[in-house]
C-alpha positions as CSV (number, residue, x, y, z in Angstrom):
1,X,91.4,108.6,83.5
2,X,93.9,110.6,84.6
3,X,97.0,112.1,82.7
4,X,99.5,109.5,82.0
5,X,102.5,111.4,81.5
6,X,101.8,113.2,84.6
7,X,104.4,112.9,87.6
8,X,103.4,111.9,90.7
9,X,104.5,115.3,91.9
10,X,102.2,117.3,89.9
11,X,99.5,114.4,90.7
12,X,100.1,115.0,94.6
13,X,100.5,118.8,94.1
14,X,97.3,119.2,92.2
15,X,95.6,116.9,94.6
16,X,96.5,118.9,97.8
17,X,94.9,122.0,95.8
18,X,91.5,120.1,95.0
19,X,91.3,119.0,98.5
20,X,91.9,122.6,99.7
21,X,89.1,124.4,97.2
22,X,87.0,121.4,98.7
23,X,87.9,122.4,102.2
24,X,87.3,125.7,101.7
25,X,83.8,125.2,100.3
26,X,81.7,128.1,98.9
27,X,81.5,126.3,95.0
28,X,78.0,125.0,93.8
29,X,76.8,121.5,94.2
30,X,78.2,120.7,90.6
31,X,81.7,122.6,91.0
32,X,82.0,120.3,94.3
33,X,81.2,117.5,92.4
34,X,83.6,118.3,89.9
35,X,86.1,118.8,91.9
36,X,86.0,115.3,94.0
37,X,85.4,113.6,90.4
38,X,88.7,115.4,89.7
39,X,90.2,114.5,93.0
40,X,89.3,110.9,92.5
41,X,91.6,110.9,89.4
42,X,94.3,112.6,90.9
43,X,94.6,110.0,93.5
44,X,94.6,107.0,91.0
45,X,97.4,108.6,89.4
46,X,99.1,108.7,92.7
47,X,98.1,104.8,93.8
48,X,99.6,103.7,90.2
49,X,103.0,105.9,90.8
50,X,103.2,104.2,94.0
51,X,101.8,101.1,93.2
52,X,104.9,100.9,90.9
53,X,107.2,102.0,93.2
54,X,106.7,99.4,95.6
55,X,106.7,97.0,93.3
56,X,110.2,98.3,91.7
57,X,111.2,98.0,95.8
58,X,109.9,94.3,96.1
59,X,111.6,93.9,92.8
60,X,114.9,94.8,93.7
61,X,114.8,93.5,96.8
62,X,113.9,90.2,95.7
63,X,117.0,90.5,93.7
64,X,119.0,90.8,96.3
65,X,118.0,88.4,98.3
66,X,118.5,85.6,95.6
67,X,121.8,86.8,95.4
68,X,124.5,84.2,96.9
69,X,126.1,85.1,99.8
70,X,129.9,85.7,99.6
C-alpha cells in the first residue's frame, strides 16, 4: 500500500506521470490497469500527507486559540 517513507513530493510527482502515460494511452488493457492500480496508491499516499497536514493546521490552530489573550 504505498511507500511509506515516500514524500508527498515524489507521491505527487509520480502521480502526474501515471496520469500522463494514462492520458496518452496506447498500453494494453493490463498495463492500463496497472497503471490506475498504481495511480490509486499514489494518491492515498498523497490524501494521508495531507490528511496530516491539515490536521497538524487544526492542531496548531486550536492551540492558538486556547491561548489567553494578553
Amino acid at each position: 500500500m504505498g511507500e511509506p517513507q515516500m514524500s508527498y513530493e515524489q507521491a505527487r510527482a509520480e502521480l502526474a506521470s501515471v496520469v500522463e502515460r494514462l492520458e496518452a494511452g496506447g498500453g494494453s488493457l493490463e498495463e492500463s490497469l496497472a497503471l490506475w492500480e498504481r495511480g490509486e496508491q499514489l494518491a492515498d499516499v498523497c490524501q494521508r500527507w495531507l490528511d496530516g497536514a491539515r490536521a497538524r493546521l487544526d492542531a496548531a490552530r486550536a492551540a492558538r486559540d486556547a491561548e489567553p489573550a494578553s
